[in-house]
DSSP file (Angstrom, degrees, kcal/mol; ACC not computed):
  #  RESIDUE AA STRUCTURE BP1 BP2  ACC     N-H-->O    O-->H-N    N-H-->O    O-->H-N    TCO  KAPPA ALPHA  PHI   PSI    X-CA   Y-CA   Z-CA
    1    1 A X              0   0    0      0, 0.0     2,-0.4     0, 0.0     0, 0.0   0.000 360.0 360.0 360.0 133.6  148.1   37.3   53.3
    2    2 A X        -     0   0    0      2,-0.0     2,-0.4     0, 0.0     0, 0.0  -0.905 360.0-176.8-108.9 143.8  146.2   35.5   50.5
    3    3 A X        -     0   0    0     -2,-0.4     2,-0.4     2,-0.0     0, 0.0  -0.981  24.7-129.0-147.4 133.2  144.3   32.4   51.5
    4    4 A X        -     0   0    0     -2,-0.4     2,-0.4     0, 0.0    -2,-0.0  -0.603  24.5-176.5 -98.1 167.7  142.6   30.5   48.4
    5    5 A X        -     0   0    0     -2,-0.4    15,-0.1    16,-0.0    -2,-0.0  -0.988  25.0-111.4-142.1 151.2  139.2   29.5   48.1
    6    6 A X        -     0   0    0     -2,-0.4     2,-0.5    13,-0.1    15,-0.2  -0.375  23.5-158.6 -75.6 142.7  136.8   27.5   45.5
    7    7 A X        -     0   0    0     13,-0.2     2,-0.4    14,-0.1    13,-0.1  -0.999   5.8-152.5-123.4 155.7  134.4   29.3   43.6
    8    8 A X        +     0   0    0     -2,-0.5    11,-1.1    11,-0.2     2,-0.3  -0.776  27.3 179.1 -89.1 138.7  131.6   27.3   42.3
    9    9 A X        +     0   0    0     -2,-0.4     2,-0.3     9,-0.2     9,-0.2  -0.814  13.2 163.1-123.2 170.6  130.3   29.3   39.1
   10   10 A X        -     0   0    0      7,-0.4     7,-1.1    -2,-0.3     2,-0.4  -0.821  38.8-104.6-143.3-177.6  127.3   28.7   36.1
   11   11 A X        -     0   0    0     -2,-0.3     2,-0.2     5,-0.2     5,-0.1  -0.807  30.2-176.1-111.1 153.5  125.9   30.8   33.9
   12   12 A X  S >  S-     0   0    0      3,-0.5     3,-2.1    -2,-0.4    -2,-0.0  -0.802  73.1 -18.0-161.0  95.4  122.5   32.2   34.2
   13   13 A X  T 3  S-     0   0    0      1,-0.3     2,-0.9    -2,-0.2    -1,-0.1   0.906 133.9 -43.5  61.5  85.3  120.7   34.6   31.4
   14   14 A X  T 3  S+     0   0    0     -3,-0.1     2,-0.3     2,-0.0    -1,-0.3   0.253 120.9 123.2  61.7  10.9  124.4   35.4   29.6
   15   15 A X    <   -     0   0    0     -3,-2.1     2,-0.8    -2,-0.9    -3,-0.5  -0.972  63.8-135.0-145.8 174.4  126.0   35.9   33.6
   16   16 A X  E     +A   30   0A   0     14,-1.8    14,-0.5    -2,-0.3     2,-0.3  -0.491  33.8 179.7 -78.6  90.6  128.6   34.4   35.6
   17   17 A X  E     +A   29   0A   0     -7,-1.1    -7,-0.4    -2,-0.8     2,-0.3  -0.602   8.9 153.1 -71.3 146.3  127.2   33.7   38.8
   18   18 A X  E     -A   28   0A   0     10,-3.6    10,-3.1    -2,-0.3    -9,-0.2  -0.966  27.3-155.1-164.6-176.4  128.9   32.2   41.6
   19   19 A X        -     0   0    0    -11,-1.1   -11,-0.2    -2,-0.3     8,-0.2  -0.543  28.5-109.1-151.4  75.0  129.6   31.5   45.0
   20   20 A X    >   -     0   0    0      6,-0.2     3,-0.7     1,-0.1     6,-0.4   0.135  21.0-156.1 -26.5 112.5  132.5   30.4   47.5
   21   21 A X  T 3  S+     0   0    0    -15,-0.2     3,-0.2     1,-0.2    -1,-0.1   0.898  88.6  46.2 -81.3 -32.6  131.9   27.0   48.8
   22   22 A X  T 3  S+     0   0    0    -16,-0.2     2,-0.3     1,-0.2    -1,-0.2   0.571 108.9  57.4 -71.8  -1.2  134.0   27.4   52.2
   23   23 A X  S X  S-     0   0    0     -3,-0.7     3,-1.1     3,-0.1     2,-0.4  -0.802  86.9-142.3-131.6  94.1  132.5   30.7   53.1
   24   24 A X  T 3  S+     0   0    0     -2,-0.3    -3,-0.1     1,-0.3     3,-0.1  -0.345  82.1  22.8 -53.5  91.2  128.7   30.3   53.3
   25   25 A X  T 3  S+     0   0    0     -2,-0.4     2,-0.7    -5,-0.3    -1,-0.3   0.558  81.9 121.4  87.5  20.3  126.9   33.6   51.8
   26   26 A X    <   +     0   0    0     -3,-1.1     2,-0.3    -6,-0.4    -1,-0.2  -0.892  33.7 137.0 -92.7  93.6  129.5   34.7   49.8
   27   27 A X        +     0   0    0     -2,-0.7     2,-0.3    -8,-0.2    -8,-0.3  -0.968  18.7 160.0-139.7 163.3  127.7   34.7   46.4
   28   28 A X  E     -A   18   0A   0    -10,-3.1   -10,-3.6    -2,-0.3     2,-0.3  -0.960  23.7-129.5-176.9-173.3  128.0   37.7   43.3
   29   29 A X  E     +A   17   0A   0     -2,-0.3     2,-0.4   -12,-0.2   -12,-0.2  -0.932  21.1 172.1-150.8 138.2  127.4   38.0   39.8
   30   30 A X  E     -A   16   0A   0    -14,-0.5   -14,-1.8    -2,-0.3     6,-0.1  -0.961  43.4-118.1-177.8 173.2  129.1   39.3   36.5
   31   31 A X  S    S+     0   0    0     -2,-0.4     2,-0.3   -16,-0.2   -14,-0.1   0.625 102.6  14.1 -90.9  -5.1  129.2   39.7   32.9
   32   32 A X  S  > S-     0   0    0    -16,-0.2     4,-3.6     1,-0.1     3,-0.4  -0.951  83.5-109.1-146.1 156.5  132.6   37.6   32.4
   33   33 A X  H  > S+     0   0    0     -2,-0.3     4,-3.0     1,-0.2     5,-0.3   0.925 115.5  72.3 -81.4 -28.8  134.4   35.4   34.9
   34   34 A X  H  > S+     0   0    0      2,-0.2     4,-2.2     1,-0.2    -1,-0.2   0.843 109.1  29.1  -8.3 -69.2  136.8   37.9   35.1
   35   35 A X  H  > S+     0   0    0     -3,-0.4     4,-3.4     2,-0.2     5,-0.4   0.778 110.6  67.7 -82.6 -31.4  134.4   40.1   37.0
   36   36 A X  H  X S+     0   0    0     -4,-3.6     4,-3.7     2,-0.2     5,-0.2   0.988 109.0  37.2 -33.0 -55.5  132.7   37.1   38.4
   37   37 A X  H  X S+     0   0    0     -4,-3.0     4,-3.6     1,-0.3     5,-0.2   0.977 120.2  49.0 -66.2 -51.0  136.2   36.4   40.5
   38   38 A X  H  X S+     0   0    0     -4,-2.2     4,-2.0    -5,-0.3    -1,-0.3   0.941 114.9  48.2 -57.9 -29.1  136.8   40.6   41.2
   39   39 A X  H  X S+     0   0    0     -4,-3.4     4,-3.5     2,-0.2     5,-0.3   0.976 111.9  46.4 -69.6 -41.3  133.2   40.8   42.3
   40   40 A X  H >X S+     0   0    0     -4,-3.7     3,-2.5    -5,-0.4     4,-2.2   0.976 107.4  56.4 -56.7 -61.9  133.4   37.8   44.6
   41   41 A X  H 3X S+     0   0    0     -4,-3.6     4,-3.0     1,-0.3    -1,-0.3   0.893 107.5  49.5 -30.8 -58.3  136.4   38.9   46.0
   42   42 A X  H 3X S+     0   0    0     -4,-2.0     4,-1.3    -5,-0.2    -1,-0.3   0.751 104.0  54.5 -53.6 -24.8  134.8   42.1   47.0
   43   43 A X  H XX S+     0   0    0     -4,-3.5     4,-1.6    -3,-2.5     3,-0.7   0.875 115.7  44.4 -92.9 -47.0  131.7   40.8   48.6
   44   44 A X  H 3X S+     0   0    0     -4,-2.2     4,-0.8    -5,-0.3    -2,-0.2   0.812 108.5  51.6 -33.6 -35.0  134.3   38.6   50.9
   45   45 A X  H >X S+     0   0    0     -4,-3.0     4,-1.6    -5,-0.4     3,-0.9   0.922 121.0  38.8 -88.2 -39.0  136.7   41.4   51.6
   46   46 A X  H <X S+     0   0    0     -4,-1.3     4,-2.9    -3,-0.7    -2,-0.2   0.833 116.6  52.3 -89.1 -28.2  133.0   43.3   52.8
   47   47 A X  H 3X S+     0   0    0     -4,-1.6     4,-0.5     1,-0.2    -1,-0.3   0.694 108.9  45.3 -31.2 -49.8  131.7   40.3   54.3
   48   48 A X  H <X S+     0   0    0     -3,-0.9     4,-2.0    -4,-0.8    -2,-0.2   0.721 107.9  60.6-124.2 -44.4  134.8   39.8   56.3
   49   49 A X  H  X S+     0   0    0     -4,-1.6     4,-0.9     1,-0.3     3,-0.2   0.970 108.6  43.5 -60.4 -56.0  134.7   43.8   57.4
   50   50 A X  H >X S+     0   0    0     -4,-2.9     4,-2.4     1,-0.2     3,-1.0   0.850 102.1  66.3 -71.1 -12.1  131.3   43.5   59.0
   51   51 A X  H 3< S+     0   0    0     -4,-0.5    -2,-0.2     1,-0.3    -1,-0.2   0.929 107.5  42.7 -62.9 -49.5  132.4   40.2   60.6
   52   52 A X  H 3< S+     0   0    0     -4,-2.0    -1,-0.3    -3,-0.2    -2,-0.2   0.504 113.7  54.7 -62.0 -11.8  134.9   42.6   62.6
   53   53 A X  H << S+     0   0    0     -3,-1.0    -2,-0.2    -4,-0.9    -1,-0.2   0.814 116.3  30.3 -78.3 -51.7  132.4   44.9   63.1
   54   54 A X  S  < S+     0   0    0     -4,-2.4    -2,-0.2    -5,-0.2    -1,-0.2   0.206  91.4 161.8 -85.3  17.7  130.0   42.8   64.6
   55   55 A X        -     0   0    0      1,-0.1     2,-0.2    -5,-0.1     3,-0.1   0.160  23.9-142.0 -58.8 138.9  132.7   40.4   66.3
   56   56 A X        -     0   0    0      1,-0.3     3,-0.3    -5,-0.1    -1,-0.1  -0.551  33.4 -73.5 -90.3 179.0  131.9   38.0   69.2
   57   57 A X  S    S-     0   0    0     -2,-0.2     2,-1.0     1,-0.2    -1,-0.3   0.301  80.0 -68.7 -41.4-173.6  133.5   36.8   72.2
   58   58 A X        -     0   0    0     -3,-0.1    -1,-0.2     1,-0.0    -3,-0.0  -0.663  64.4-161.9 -67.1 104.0  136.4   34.1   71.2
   59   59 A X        -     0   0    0     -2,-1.0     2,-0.3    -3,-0.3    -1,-0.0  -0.421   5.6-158.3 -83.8-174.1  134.1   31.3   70.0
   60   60 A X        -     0   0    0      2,-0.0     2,-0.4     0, 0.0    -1,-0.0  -0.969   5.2-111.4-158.5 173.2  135.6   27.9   69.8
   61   61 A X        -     0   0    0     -2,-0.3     2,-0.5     2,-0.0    -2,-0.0  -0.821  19.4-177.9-124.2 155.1  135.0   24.6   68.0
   62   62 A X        -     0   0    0     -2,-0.4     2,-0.2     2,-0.0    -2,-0.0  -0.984  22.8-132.8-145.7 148.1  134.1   21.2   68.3
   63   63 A X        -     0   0    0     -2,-0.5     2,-0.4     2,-0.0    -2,-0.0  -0.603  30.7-176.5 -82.3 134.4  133.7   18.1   66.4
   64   64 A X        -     0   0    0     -2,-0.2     2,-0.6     2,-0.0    -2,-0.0  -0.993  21.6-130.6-139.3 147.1  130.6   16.4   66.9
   65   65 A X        -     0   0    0     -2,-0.4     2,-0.5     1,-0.0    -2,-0.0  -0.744  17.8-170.7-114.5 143.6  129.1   13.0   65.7
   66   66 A X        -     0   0    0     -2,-0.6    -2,-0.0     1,-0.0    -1,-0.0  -0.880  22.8-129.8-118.0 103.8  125.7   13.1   64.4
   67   67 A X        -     0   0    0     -2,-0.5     2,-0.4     2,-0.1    -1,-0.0  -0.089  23.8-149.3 -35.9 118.3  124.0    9.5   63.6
   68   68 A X              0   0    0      1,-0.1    -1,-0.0     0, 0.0     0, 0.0  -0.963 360.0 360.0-116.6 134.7  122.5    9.5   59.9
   69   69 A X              0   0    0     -2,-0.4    -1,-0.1     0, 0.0    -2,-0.1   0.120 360.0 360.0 -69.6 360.0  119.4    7.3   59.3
């Protein structure tokens, strides 16, 4: 299954860093965006392996509303 996601990118001292904005601590680095996009992928796909490793119970979700000053 392929599921897309944004990456956010810049440049930084001649490389492409970047970062997934829907998956929070997904970020990697490379000399072209080309590798930017294979690296990222790879820190997701490893990301996503300890996530099964470490797994918890069934979580669940809720919407909650938070009063902004």
């Amino acid at each position: 299954m392929k599921r897309a996601f944004t990456l956010e990118y810049w440049l930084d001292d001649g490389w492409y860093v970047g970062k997934l904005r829907e998956i929070p601590g997904v970020f990697s680095q490379g000399e072209t965006l080309e590798e930017l996009e294979e690296n990222i992928e790879d820190a997701y796909k490893l990301l996503m392996e300890e996530e099964v490793k470490t797994s918890h119970p069934v979580s669940q979700i809720k919407e909650v509303l938070v009063e902004v000053v």
